[in-house]
N, C-alpha and C positions, 0 to 999 in steps of 0.2 A: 677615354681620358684626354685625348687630343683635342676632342669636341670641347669637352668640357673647360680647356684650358684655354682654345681662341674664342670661348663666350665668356670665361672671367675677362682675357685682355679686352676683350671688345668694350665688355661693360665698365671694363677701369677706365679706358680711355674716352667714352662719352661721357662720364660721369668729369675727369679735367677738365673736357672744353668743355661742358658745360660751369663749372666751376670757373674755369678762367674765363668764360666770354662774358658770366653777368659782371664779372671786377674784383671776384673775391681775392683775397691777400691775407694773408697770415697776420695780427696783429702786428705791426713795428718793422714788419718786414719790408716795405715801402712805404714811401709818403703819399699822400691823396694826391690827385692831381689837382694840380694850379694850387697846390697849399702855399699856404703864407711866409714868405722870408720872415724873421725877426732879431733885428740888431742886436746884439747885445752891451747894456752902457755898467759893465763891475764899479764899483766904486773902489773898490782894491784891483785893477786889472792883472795884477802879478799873483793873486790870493788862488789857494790852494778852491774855495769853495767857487772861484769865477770860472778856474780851469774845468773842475767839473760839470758846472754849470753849460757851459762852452762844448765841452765831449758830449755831451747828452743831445745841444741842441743840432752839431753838426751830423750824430749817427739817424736825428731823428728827420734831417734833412730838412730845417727849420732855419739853419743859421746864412745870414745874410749880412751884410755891410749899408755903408746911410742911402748908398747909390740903387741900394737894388729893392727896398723897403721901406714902406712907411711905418710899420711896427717898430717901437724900443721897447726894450725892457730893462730896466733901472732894476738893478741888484744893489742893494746897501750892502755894509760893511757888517760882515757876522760878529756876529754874538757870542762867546761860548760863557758858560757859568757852569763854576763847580760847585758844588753845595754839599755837606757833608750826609750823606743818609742813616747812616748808625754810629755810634761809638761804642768802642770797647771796652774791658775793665780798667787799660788803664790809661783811660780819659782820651785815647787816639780817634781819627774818625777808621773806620774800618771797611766802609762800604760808603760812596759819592755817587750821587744822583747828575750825570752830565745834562745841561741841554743847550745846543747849537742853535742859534737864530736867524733869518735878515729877513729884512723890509722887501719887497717888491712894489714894482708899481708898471702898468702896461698902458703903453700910448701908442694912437696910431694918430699923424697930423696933428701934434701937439694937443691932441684931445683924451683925456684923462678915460680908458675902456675900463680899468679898476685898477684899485689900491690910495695908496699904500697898506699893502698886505702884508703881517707879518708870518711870515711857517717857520714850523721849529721841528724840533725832534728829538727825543730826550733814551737815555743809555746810564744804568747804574753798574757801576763794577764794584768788586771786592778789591782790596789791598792788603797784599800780604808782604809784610813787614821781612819777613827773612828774605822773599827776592823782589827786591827796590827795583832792579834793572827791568824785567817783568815786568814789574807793575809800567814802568815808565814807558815800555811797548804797547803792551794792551790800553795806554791810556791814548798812544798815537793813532794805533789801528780802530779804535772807536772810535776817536773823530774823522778818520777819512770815511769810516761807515758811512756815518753821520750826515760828512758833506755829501756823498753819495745820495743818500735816503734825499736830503735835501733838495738836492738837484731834480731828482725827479720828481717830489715833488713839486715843484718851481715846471718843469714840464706837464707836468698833468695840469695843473693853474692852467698855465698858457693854452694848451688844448682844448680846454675846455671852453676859455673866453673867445678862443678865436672860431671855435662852433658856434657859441654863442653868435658873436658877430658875424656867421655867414663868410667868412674867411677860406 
């Protein structure tokens, strides 16, 4: 049993460095080295969806300033549209179809890498008329989803162009 316990450690622990010496890493769990800074330019810089936007790129170890990058990323000013999804018998809408939008656009040295891109993301809720208060909650906490979903979306874009580009 003793044996058989210093041949699992042994095999756990060549099995890490070897895991760690070729570079693996956990998806999200570090950045690549030498990855790209990218500015980020909100057009609402006070907006709920630039903040997000901003948390995603600093946990993704992404975010930079004009000094340190030549990447921008020009975030337009969202979107949100309500649209009614059903009505009920008596003539209310009873179910709304949300969807959240903004423009992107990614430059590096004033040279246009893509966009203007638009991403969106859409969320139907019910509305039940005896709790108004509810509803008026559930309709906040879907848009911060939303700007959520967004934002990583808006990261996965970026990631991808900047592999693209060898970045």
């Amino acid at each position: 049993m003793n044996r058989r316990g210093a041949l699992r450690l042994t095999l756990l622990a060549t099995i890490s460095l070897t895991l760690g010496a070729c570079g693996f890493a956990l998806r999200g769990s570090a950045p690549a080295a030498g990855a790209s800074l990218v500015e980020l330019l909100p057009a609402e810089p006070a907006g709920a969806l630039a903040g997000s936007v901003r948390d995603a790129l600093q946990s993704a170890g992404l975010s930079g300033d004009a000094a340190s990058t030549a990447w921008r990323l020009q975030l337009g000013a969202e979107t949100l549209i309500s649209r009614p999804g059903s009505v009920n018998s008596r003539a209310r809408a009873s179910q709304h179809d949300l969807e959240l939008s903004v423009e992107i656009v990614l430059t590096r040295s004033d040279i246009t890498v893509f966009g203007p891109a638009r991403l969106a993301t859409q969320r139907s809720y019910y509305e039940d008329l005896s709790t108004i208060a509810g509803s008026s909650e559930e309709v906040a906490l879907l848009q911060q989803e939303m700007r959520q979903e967004l934002a990583q979306q808006v990261l996965r874009r970026l990631r991808a162009a900047l592999t693209e580009q060898g970045a």
